[in-house]
C-alpha positions as CSV (number, residue, x, y, z in Angstrom):
1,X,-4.6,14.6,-3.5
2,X,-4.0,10.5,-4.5
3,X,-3.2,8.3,-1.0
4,X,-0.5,6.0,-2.5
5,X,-0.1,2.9,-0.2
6,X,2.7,0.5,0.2
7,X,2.4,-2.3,2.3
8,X,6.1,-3.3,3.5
9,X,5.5,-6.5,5.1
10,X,4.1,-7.6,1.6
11,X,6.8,-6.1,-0.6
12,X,9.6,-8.0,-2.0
13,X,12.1,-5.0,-2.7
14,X,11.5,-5.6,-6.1
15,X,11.7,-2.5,-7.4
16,X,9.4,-2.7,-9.9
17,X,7.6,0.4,-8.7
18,X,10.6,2.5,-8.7
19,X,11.2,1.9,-11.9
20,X,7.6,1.8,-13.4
21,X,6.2,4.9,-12.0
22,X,6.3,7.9,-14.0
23,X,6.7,10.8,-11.6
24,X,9.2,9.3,-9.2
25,X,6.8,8.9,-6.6
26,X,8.6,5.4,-5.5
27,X,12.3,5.3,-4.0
28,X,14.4,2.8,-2.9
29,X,16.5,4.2,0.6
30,X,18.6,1.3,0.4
31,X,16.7,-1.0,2.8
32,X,13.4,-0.7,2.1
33,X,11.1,0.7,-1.1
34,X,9.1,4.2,0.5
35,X,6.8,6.6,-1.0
36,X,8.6,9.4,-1.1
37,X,6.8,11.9,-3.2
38,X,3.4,10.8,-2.7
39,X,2.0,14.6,-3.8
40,X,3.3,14.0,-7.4
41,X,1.3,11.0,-8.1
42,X,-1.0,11.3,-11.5
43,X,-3.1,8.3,-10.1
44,X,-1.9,6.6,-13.3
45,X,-2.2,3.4,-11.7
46,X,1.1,2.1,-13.6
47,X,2.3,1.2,-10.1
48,X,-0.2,-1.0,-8.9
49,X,-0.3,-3.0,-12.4
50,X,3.1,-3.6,-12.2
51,X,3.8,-5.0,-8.4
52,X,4.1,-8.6,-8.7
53,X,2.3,-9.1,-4.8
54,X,-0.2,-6.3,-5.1
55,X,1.4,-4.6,-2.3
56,X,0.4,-1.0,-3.7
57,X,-2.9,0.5,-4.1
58,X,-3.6,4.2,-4.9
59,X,-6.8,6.0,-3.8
60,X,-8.1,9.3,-5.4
């Protein structure tokens, strides 16, 4: 199973991976941007491309 990462104190709550990722793995609670569904994750990378601070990285 993929080990998404998020780093919080780098993220900007930009949402970009929210709204990037194709399998919903990425929510936004309100406050902060979590990986939520981290078990559906196709290791597309799409995620990590798009974050403007390189705050995610996903490991297979």
């Amino acid at each position: 199973m993929p080990k998404v990462t998020l780093d919080s104190e780098v993220c900007t709550l930009c949402q970009t991976c929210v709204n990037t990722c194709p399998m919903g793995v990425f929510e936004y609670d309100g406050e902060n941007v979590v990986v939520a569904q981290e078990d559906q994750c196709i290791v597309c990378r799409a995620c990590e491309a798009a974050c403007p601070v390189e705050a995610i990285v996903v490991e297979e």
